[in-house]
C-alpha positions as a Markdown table, in Angstrom:
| # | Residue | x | y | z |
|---|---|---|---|---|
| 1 | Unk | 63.8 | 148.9 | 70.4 |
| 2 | Unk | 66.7 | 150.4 | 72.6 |
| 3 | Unk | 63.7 | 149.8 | 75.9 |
| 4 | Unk | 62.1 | 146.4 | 74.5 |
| 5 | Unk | 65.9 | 145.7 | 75.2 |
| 6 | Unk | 66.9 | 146.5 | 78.2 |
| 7 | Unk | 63.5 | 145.8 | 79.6 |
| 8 | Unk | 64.3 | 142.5 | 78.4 |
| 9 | Unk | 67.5 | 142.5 | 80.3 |
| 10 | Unk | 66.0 | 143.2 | 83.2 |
| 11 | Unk | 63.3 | 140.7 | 83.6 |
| 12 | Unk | 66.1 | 137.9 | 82.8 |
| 13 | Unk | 68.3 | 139.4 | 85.4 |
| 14 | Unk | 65.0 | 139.6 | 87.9 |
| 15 | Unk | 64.3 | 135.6 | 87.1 |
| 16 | Unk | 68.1 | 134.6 | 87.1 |
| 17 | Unk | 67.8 | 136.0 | 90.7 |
| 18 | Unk | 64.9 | 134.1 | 91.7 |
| 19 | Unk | 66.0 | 130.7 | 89.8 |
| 20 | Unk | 69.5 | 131.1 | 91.7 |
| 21 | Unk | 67.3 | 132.1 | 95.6 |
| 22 | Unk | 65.3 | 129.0 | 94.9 |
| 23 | Unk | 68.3 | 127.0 | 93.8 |
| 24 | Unk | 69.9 | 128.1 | 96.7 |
| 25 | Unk | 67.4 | 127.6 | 99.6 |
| 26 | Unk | 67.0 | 123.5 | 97.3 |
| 27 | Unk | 70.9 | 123.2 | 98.2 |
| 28 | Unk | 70.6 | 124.3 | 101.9 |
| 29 | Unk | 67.2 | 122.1 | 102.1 |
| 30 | Unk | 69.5 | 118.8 | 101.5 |
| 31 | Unk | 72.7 | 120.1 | 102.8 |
| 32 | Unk | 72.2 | 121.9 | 106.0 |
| 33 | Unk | 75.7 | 121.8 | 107.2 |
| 34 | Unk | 76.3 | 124.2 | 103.8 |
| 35 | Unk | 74.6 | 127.4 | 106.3 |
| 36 | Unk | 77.0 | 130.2 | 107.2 |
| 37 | Unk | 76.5 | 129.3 | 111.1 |
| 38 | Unk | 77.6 | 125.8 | 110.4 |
| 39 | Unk | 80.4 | 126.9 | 109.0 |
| 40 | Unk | 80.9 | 128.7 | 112.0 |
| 41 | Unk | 79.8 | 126.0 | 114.5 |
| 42 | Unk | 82.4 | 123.8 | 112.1 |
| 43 | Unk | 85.4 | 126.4 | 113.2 |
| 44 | Unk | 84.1 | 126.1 | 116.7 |
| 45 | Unk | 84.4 | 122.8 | 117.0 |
| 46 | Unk | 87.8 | 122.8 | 115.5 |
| 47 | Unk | 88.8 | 125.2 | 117.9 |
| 48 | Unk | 87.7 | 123.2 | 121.0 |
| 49 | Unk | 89.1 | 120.1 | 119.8 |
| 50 | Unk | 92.9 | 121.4 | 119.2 |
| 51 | Unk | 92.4 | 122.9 | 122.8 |
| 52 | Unk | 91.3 | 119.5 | 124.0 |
| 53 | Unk | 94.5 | 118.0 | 122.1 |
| 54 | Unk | 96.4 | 120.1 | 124.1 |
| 55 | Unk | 95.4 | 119.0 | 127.8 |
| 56 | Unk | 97.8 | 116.4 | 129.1 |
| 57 | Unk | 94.5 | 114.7 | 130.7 |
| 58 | Unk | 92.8 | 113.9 | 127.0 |
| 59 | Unk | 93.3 | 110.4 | 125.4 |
| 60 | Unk | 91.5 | 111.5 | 122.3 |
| 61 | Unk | 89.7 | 114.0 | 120.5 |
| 62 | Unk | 87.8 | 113.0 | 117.5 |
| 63 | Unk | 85.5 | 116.0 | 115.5 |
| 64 | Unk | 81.7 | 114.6 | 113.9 |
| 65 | Unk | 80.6 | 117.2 | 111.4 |
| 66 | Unk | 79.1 | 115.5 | 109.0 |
| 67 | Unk | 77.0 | 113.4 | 110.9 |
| 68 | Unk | 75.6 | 116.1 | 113.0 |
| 69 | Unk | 74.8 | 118.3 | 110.0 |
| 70 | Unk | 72.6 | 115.7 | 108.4 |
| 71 | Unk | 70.6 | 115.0 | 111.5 |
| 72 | Unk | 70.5 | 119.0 | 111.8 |
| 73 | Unk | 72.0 | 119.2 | 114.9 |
| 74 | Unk | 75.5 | 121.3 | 116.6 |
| 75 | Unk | 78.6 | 119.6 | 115.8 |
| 76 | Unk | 80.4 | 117.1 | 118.2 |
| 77 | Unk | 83.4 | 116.2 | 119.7 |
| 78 | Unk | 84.3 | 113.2 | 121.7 |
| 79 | Unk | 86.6 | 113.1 | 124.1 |
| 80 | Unk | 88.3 | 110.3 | 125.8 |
| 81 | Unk | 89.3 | 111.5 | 129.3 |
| 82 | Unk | 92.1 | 109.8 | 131.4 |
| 83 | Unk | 90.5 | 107.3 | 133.6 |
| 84 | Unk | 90.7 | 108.6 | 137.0 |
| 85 | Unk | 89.9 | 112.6 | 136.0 |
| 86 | Unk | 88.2 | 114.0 | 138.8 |
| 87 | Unk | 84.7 | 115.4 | 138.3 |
| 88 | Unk | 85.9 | 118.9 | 138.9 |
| 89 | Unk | 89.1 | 118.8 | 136.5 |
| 90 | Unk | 86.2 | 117.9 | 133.7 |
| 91 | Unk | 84.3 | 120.6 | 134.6 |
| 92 | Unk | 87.1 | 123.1 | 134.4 |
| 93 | Unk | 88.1 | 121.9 | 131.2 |
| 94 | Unk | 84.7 | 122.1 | 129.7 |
| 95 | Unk | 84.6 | 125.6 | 130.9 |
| 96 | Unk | 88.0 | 126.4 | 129.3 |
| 97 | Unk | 87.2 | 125.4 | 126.0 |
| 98 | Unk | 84.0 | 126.8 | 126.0 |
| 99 | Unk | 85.9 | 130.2 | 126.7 |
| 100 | Unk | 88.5 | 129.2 | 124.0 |
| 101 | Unk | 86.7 | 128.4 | 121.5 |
| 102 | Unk | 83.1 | 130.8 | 121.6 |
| 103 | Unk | 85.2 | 133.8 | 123.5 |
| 104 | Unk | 82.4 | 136.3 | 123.4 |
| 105 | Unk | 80.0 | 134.5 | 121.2 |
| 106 | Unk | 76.3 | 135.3 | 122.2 |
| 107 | Unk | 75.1 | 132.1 | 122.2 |
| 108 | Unk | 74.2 | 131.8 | 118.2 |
| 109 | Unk | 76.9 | 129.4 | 117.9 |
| 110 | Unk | 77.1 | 126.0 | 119.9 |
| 111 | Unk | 79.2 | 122.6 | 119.3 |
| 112 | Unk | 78.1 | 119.8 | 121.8 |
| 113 | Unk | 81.0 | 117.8 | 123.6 |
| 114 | Unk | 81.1 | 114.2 | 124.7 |
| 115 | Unk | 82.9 | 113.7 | 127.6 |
| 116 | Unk | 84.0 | 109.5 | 127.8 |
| 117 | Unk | 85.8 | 108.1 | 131.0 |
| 118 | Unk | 86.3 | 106.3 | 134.5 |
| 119 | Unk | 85.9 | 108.0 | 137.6 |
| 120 | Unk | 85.1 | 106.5 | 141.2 |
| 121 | Unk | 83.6 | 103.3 | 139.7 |
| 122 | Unk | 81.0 | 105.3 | 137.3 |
| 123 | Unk | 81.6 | 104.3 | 133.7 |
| 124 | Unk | 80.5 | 108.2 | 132.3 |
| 125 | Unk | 79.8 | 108.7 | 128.1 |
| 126 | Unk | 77.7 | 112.0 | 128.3 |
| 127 | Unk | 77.1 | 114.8 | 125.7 |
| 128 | Unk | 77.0 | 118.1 | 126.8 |
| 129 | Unk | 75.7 | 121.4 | 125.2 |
| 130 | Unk | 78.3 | 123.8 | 124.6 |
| 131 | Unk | 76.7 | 127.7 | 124.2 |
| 132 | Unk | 75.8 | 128.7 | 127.7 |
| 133 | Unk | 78.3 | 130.4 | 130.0 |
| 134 | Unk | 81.4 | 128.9 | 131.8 |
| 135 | Unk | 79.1 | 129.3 | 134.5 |
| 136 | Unk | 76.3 | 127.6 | 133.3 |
| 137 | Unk | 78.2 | 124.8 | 131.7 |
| 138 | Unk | 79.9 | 123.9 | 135.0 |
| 139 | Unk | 76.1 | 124.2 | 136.6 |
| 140 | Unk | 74.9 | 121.6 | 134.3 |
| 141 | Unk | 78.3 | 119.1 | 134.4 |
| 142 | Unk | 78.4 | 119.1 | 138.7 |
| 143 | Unk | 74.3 | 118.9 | 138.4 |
| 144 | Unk | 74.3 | 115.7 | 135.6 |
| 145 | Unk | 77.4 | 113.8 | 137.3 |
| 146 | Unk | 76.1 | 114.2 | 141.3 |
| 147 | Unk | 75.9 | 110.4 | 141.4 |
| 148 | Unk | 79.4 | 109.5 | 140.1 |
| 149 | Unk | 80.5 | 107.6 | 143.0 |
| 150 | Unk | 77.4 | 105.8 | 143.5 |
| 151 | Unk | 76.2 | 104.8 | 140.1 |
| 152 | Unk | 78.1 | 102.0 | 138.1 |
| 153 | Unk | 77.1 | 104.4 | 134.9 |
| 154 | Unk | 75.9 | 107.6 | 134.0 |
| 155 | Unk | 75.0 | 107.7 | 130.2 |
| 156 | Unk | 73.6 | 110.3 | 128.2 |
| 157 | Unk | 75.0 | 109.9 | 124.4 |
| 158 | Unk | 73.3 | 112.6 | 122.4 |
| 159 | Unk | 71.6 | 116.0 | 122.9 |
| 160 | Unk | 68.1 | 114.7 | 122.9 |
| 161 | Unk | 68.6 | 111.7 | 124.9 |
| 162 | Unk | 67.2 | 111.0 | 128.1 |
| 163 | Unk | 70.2 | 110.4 | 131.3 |
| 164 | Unk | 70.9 | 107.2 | 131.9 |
| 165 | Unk | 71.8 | 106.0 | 135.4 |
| 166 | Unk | 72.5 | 102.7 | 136.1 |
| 167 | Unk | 73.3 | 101.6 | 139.8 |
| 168 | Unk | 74.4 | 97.7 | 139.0 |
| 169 | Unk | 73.8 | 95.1 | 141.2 |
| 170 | Unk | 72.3 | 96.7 | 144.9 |
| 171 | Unk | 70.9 | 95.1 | 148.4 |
| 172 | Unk | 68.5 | 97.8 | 148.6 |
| 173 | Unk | 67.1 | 100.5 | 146.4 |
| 174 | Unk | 69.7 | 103.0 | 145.9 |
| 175 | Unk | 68.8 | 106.2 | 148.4 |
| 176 | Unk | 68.7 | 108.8 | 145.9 |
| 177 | Unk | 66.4 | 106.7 | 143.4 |
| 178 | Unk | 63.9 | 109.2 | 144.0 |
| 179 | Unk | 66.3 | 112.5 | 143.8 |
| 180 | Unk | 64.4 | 115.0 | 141.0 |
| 181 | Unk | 67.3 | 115.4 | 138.0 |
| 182 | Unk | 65.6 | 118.3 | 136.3 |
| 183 | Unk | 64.9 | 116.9 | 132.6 |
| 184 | Unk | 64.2 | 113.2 | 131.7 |
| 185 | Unk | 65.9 | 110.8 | 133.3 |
| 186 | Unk | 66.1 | 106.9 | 133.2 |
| 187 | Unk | 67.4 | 105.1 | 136.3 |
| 188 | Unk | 68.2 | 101.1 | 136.5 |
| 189 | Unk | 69.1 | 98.5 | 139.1 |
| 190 | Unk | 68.9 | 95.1 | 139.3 |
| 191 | Unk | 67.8 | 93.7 | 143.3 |
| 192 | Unk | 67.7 | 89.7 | 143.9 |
| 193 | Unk | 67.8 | 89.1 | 140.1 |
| 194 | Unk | 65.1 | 91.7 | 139.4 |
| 195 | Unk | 65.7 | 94.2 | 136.9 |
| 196 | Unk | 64.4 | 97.7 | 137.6 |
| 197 | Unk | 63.4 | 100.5 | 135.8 |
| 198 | Unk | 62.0 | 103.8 | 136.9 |
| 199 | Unk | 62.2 | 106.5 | 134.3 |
| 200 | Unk | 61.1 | 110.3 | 135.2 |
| 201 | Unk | 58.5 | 112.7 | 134.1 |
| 202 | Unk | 59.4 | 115.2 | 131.6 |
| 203 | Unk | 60.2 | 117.3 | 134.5 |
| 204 | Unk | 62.7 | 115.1 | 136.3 |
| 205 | Unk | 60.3 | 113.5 | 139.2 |
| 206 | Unk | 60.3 | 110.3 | 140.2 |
| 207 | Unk | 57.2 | 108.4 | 141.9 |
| 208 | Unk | 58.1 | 106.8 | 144.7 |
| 209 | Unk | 56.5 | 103.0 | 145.0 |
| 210 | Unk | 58.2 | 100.4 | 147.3 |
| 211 | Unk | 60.5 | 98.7 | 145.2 |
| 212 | Unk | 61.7 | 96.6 | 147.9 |
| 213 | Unk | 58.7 | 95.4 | 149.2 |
| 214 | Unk | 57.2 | 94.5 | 145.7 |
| 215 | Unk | 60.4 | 92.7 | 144.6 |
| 216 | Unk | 59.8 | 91.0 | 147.8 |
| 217 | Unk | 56.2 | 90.4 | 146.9 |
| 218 | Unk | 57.0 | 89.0 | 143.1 |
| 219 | Unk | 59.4 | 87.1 | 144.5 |
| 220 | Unk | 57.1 | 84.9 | 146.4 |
| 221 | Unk | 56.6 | 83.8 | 142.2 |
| 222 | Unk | 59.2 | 84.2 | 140.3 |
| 223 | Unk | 62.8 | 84.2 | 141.2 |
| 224 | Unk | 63.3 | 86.9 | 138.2 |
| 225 | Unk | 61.3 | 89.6 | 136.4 |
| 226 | Unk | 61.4 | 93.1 | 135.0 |
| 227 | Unk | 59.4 | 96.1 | 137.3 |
| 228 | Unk | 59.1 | 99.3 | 134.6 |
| 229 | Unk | 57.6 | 102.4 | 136.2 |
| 230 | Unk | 57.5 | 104.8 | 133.6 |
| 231 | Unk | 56.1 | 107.9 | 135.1 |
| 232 | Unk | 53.1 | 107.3 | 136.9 |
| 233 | Unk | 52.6 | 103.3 | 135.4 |
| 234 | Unk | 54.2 | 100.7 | 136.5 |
| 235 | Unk | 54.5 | 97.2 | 134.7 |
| 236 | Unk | 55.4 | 94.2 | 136.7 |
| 237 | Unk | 56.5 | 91.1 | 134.1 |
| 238 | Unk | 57.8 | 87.3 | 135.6 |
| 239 | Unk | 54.7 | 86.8 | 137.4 |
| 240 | Unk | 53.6 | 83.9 | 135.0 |
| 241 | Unk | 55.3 | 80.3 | 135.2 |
| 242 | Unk | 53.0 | 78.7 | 133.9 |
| 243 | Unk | 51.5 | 79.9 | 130.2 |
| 244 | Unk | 48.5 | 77.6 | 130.6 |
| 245 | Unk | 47.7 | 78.6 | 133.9 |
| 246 | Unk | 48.6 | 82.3 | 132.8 |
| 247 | Unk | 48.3 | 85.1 | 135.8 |
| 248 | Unk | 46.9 | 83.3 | 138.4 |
| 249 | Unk | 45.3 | 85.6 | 141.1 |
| 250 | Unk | 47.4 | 84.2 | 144.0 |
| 251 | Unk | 50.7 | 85.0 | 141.9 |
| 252 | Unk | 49.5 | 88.5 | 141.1 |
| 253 | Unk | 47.8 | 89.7 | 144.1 |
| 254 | Unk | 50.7 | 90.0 | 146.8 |
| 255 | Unk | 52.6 | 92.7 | 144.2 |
| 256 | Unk | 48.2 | 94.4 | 144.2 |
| 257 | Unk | 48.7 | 93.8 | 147.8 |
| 258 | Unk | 52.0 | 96.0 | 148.5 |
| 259 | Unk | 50.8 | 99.3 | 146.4 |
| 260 | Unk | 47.3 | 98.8 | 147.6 |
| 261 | Unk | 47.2 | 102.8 | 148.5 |
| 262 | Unk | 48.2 | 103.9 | 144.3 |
| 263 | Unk | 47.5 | 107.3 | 145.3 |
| 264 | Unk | 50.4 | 107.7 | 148.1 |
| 265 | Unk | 52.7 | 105.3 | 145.9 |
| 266 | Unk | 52.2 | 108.1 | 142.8 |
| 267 | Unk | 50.8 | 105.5 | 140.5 |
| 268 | Unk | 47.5 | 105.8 | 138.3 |
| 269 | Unk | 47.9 | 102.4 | 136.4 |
| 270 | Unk | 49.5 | 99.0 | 137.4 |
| 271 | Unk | 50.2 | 96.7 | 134.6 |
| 272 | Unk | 50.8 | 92.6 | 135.4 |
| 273 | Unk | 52.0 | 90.4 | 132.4 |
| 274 | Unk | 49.5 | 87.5 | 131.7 |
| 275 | Unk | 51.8 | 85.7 | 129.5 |
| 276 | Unk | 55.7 | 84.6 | 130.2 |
| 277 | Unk | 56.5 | 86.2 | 125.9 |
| 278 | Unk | 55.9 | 89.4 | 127.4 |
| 279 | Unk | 58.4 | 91.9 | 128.6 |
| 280 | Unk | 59.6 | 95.6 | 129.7 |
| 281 | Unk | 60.4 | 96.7 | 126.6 |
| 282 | Unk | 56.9 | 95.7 | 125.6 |
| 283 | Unk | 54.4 | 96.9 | 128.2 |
| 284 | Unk | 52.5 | 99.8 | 126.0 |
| 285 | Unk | 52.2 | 97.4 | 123.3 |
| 286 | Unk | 48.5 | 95.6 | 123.0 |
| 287 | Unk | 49.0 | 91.9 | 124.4 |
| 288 | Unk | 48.0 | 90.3 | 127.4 |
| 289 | Unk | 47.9 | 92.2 | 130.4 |
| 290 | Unk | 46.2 | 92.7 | 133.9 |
| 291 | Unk | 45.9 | 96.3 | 134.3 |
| 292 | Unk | 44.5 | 98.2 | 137.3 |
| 293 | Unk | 43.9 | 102.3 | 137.0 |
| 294 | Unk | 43.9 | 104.6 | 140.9 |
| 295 | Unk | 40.7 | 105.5 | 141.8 |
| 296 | Unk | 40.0 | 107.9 | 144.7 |
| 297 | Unk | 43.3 | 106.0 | 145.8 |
| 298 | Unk | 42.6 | 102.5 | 145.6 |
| 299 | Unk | 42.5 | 100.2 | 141.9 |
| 300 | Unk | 39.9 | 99.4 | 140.2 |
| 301 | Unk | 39.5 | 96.9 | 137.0 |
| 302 | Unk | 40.9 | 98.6 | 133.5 |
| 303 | Unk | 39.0 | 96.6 | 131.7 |
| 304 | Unk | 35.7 | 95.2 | 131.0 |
| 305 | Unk | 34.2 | 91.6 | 129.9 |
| 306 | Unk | 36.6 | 88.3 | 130.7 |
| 307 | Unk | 39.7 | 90.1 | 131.2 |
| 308 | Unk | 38.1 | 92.9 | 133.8 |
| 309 | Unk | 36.4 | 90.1 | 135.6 |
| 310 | Unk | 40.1 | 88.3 | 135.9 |
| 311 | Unk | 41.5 | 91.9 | 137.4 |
| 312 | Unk | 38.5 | 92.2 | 139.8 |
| 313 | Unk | 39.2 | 88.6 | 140.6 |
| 314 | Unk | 43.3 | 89.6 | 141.4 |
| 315 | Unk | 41.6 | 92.7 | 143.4 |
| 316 | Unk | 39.8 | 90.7 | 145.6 |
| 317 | Unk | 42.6 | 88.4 | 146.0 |
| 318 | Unk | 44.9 | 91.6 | 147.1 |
| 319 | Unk | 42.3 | 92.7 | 149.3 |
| 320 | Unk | 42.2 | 89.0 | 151.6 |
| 321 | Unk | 46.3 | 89.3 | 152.4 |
């Protein structure tokens, strides 16, 4: 009876164990930010932030923990520089409080910091990672920031968001449009009313079309549009005026005309807008377009039936200029 008993004993023990692992692993499930390293990345980020408080350059520190422990992700805190902070003071006080508030840490804890301010023209909101080295931090702040100075923003508001660079109003595509960044990267300008996008590869690299020349070109139509090269595609909208005429082959075929060598421009598909509803934002969706894939360096009809014998009809437009 003595055994029955403390056998008995045992197995509740063994299954009060297991009830509470479960129970426990439920809680973390729903309440990541309850995990011993976020309590850790939690004191980190404390730590930074009253170093920040400290520096006669800061405006404001403000620390999100909540937030960033429900998306999963390293706690963050914004920082409001003094406008005017050159890029090298930021960089020396990321590095400091990286030092102050990890010291020796191997890299299993991380915080991210947003750095906010005005610098040379360059409006700058961009979150950085904080784990690596001193040395790698300031590697990675001179790298994303080159183009303060030249751009009218640099924007890259959370850890897995692309960089934003937008140059503002220009004369002439900005020189270092095509300069690799490293990671994914979205660059803007807007030429003789005509707003341009050209985002990277997942690798940083930038095709290289004649933005110039094919503003030129769609300017002949329009006096405005959108020109999205995303990669190797690039989407021209504004050519229609008229939505019962729709893309007309001698509004389309001068823009055909000025990437007639796709292969040398780094483009395997050009997409026209048939309609004036659609736009930028919009070019992967289905809807009407005029779309041209590079073959053996020179385009060729997407599509068959009607709308393939309207592209072949654009082609052959191109082909008399």
């Amino acid at each position: 009876m003595k055994i029955a008993r403390t056998t008995l004993i045992v197995i509740s023990l063994v299954l009060l164990g297991v009830v509470g692992y479960f129970a426990y692993n439920l809680v973390l499930l729903f309440n990541p930010g309850l995990e011993p390293h976020s309590f850790e990345e939690r004191s980190v980020a404390r730590a930074a932030a009253k170093h920040l408080r400290h520096d006669s350059r800061v405006s404001s520190v403000e620390v999100f923990e909540e937030e960033s422990h429900n998306s999963g992700d390293a706690p963050t805190v914004s920082v409001h520089l003094k406008d005017g902070t050159s890029i090298d003071t930021a960089t020396a006080l990321l590095s400091s409080t990286r030092d102050k508030a990890l010291g020796d840490d191997d890299g299993s804890a991380q915080i991210g910091i947003t750095l906010k301010w005005s610098v040379e023209g360059t409006d700058i909101n961009v979150f950085f990672l904080i784990s690596a080295s001193s040395h790698d931090i300031a590697t990675n702040v001179q790298h994303d920031l080159s183009l303060v100075g030249e751009a009218t923003s640099i924007q890259r508001p959370g850890e897995t968001l692309p960089l934003q660079i937008d140059y503002g109003d220009v004369t002439t595509p900005p020189s270092s449009l095509t300069t690799p960044s490293g990671s994914l990267t979205i660059k803007t300008f807007t030429m003789n009313d005509w707003k341009v996008t050209s985002t990277s590869n997942t690798d940083g690299q930038f095709s290289n079309p004649p933005f110039a020349q094919i503003i030129t070109a769609a300017g002949q139509t329009s006096p405005t549009g959108t020109i999205d090269l995303d990669d190797d595609t690039l989407s021209v909208t504004g050519l229609v005026t008229d939505e019962n005429k729709g893309l007309t082959p001698e509004a389309a075929a001068p823009v055909v005309h000025t990437v007639n060598n796709c292969q040398a421009a780094g483009l395997t598909t050009l997409q026209l807008a048939a309609s004036t509803q659609k736009d930028s934002s919009s070019h992967h969706a289905q809807g009407p377009w005029a779309a041209f894939v590079c073959n053996n360096g020179t385009w060729a009809p997407q599509h068959d039936g009607s709308t393939g014998q309207d592209e072949a009809a654009i082609l052959n437009k191109a082909a008399e200029l």
